[in-house]
C-alpha positions as CSV (number, residue, x, y, z in Angstrom):
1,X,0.0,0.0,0.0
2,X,1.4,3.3,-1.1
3,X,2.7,5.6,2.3
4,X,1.9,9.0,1.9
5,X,5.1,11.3,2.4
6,X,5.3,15.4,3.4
7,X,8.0,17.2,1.7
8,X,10.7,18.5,4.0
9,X,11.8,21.4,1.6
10,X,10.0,22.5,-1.1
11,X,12.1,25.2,-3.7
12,X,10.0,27.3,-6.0
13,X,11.9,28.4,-9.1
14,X,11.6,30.2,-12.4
15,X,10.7,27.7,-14.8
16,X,8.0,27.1,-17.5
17,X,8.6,23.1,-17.6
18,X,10.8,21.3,-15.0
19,X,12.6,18.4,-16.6
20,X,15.8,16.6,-15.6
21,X,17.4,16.9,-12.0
22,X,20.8,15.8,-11.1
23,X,22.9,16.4,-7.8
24,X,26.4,17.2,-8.1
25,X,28.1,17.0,-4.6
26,X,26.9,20.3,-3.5
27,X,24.3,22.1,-6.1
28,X,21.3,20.7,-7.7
29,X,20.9,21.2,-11.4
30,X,17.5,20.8,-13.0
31,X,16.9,21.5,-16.8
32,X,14.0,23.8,-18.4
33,X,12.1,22.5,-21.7
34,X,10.7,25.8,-22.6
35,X,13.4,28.1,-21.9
36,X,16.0,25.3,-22.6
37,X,18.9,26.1,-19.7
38,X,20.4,24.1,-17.8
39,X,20.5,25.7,-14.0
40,X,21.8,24.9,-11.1
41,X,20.7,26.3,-7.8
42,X,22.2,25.9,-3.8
43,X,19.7,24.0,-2.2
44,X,20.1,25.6,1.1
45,X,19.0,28.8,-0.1
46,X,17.5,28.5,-3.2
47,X,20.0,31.1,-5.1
48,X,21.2,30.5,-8.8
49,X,24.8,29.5,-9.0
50,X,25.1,29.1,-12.9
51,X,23.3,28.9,-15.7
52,X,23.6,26.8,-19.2
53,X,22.2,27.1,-22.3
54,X,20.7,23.9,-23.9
55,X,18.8,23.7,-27.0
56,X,15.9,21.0,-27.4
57,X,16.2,20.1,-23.6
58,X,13.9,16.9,-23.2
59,X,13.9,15.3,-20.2
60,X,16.4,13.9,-17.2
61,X,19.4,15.1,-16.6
62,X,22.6,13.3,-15.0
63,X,26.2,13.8,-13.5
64,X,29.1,11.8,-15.0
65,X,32.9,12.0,-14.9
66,X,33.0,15.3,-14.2
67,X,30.1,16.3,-16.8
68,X,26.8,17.0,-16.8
69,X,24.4,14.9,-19.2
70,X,20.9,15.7,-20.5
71,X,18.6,14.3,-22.7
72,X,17.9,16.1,-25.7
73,X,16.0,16.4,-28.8
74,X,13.0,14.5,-30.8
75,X,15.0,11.6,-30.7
76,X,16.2,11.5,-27.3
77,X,20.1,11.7,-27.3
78,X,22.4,12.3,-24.7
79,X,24.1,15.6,-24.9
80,X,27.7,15.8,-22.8
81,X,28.2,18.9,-21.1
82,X,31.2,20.9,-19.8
83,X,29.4,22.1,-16.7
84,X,32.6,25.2,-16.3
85,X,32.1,26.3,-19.8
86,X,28.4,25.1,-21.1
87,X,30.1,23.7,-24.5
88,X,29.0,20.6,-25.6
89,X,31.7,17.7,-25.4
90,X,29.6,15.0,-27.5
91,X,26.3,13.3,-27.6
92,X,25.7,10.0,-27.5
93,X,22.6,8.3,-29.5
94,X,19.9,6.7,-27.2
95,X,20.2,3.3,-26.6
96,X,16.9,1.9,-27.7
97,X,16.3,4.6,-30.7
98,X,12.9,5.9,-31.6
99,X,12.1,5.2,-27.9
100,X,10.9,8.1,-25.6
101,X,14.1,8.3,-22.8
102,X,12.5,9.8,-19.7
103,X,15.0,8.7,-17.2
104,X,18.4,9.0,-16.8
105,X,20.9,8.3,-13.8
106,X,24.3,7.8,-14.1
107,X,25.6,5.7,-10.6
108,X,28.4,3.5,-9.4
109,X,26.5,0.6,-11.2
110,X,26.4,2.0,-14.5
111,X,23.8,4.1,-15.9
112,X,20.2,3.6,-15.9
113,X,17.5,4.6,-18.1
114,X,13.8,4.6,-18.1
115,X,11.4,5.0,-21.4
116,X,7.5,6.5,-21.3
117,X,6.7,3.8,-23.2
118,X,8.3,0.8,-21.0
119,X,7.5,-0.5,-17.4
120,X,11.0,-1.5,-17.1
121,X,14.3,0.5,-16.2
122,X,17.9,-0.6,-17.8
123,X,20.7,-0.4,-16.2
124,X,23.8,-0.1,-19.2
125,X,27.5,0.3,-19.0
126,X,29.2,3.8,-18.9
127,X,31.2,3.2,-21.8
128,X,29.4,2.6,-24.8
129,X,26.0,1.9,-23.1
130,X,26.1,-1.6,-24.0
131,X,23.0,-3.7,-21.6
132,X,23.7,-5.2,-18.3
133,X,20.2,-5.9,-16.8
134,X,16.8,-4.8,-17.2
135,X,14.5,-4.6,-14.1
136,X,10.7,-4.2,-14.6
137,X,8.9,-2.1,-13.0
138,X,5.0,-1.1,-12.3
139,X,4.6,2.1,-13.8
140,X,6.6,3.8,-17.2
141,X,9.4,5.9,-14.9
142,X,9.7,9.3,-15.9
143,X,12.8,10.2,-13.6
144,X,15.2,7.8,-12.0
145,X,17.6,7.8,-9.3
146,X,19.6,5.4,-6.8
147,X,20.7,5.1,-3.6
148,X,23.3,2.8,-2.5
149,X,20.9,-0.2,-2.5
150,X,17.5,1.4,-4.1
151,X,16.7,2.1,-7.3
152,X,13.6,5.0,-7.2
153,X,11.7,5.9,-9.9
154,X,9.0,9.0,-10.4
155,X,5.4,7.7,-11.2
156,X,4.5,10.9,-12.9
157,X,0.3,9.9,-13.5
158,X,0.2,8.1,-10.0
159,X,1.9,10.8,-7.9
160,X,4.2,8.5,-6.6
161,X,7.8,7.5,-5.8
162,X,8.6,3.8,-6.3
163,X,11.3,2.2,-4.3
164,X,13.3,-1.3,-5.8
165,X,15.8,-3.0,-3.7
166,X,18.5,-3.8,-6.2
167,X,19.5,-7.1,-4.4
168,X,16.0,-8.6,-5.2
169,X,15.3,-6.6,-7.8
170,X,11.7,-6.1,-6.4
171,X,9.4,-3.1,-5.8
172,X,9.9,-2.7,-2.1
173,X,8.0,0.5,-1.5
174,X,5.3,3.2,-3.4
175,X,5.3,7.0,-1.6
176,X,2.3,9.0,-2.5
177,X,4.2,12.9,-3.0
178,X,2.7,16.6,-3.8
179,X,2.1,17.0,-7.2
180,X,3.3,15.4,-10.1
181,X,7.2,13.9,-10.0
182,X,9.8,14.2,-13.2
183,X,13.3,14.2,-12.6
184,X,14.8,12.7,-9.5
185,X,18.2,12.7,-7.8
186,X,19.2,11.7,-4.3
187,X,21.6,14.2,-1.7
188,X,23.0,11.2,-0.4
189,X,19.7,11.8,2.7
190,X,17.1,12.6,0.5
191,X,15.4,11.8,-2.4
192,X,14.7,14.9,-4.3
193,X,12.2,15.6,-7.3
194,X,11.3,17.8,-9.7
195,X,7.3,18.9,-9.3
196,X,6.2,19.2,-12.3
197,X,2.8,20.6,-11.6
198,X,4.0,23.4,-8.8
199,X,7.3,24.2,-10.5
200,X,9.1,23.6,-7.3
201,X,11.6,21.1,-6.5
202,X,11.2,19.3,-3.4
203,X,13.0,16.6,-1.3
204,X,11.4,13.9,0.9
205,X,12.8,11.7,3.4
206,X,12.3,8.0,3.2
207,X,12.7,5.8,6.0
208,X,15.1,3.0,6.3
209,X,17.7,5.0,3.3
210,X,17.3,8.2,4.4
211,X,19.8,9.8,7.4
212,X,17.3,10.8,10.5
């Protein structure tokens, strides 16, 4: 039975259409499909550290290596970003092609993606995205993130955040949030999402992987 979660801080910012969300160690970035920027903002205050431009911005947004990745265009591709300078440093094609890539988490395990089209969630290599594992999933995820022993996965229609334990590769838990959820990242204590309805991003705890 889902478990209905409070936000524990809720950010308003200036966007038309929240996207991807990604955490970098100290600033979370979130991505803008009308305005097409990339923007990253400190979480303890809210205030705009930098700003990228991005054309055809889609939907997640990741950290690897250094670089920040988001998902662009009609055919979903991954565009490789120099965070320091905002110049493209390649894109990659998307690994199932004419599929609709939603989610997108790049993680000591490799990197996972989700498709609007798909209850299922792949987890592929970093280097050349070649498939490891697929894990299915109840819902089509339209943001992704992990923990060090959870996969969780935005239920945009359903309002919900979906836990799966990566050891038994089963849905563990469902948390009813506010609003609708996109992107995802986790802070290392808290899962944090991208609201699409509210244009806010907020964080929630969740018990037994979150630090009380």
């Amino acid at each position: 039975m889902p478990i209905s979660v409070g936000t524990v801080r809720d950010i308003p910012v200036r966007a038309l259409k929240l996207c991807g969300l990604t955490w970098s160690g100290d600033l979370l970035w979130f991505s803008e499909g009308v305005l097409n920027q990339i923007i990253a903002i400190d979480p303890a205050t809210g205030a705009v550290q930098h700003r990228i431009p991005c054309a055809a911005v889609r939907s997640d947004l990741t950290t690897m290596g250094g670089h920040l990745i988001q998902v662009v265009g009609d055919d979903r591709v991954l565009r490789v970003i120099d965070p320091a300078t905002g110049d493209t440093v390649t894109e990659l094609p998307n690994p199932r092609p004419g599929e609709a890539l939603s989610g997108l988490e790049a993680a000591q395990h490799g990197v996972w993606l989700g498709y609007e089209n798909r209850k299922s969630i792949d987890l592929r290599t970093t280097d050349g995205l070649k498939l490891v594992d697929t894990i299915p999933v109840h819902a089509p995820p339209a943001g992704v993130t992990v923990s060090d022993d959870y996969l969780a996965y935005a239920d945009y229609h359903g309002a919900m955040i979906n836990l799966v334990d990566l050891e038994t590769r089963r849905e563990v838990a469902s948390y009813n949030v506010a609003g609708n959820p996109t992107g995802l990242t986790w802070d290392g204590s808290r899962i944090w999402y991208c609201d699409h309805t509210t244009l806010q991003l907020r964080a929630i705890m969740v018990p037994g992987i979150s630090a009380q």
